[in-house]
N, C-alpha and C positions, 0 to 999 in steps of 0.2 A: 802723055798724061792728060786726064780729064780735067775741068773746072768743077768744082762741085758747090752749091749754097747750103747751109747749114744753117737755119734758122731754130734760134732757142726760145721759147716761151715760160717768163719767170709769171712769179705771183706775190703781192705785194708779202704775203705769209712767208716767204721763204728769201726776205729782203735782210734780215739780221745774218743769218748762217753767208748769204753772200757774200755782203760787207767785207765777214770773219775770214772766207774762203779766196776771196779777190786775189791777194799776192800770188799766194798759190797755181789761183787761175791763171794770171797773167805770165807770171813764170813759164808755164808750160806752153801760152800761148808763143812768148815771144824765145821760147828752144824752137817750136816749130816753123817760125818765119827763119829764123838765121837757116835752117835748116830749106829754105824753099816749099815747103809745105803748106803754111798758109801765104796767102798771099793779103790778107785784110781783113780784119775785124772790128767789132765797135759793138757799142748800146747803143740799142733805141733812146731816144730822150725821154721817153716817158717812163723807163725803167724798167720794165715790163719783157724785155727781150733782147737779143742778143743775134746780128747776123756776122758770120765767120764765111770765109772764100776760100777754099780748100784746093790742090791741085795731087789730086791719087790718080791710083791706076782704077781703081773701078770705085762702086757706092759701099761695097762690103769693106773695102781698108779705110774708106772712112767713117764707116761704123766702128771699125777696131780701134782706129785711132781715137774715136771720141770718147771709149772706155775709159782713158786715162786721164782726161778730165777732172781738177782735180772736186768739180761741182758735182759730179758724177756718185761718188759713194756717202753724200752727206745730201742728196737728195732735193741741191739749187734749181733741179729745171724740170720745171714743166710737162714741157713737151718740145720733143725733137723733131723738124723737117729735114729731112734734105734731098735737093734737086737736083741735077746734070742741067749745065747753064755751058751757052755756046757764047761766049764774049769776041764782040767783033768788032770793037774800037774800045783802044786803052792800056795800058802798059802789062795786061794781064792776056790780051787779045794774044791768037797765035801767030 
């Protein structure tokens, strides 16, 4: 399996629908940790974004994955990054 970053880019515009969307979010985030999938997420402090640590088999399952998202069809984020990240000390390192 890969590591993958997933950085999300919010907008103060679309900080009510989050709010409303949050449980949801977090639900699904934390199916996918019990699940070994993610392995860590969080906000920025300034609200504005969101970085998720992912471990798939390639960038395209976690694109799939991110489809499900529950911020995804009510149009929370911005814009999406995500990187192939080589972690080499840390309880996520191989």
């Amino acid at each position: 399996m890969a590591t993958f970053l997933v950085d999300y880019t919010f907008t103060a515009d679309t900080a009510a629908i989050r709010d409303e969307t949050r449980p949801a979010h977090r639900a699904w985030l934390s199916n996918l940790f019990d699940e070994g999938i993610l392995k860590a997420s969080g906000p920025y402090p300034d609200g504005l974004g969101a970085l998720l640590i992912f471990q798939a088999s390639d960038e395209d399952a976690v694109k799939e994955l991110l489809q499900h998202d529950p911020y995804v069809p009510v149009d929370a984020i911005e814009a999406t990054s995500i990187r192939g990240w080589t972690p080499v000390f840390g309880p996520i390192s191989d």
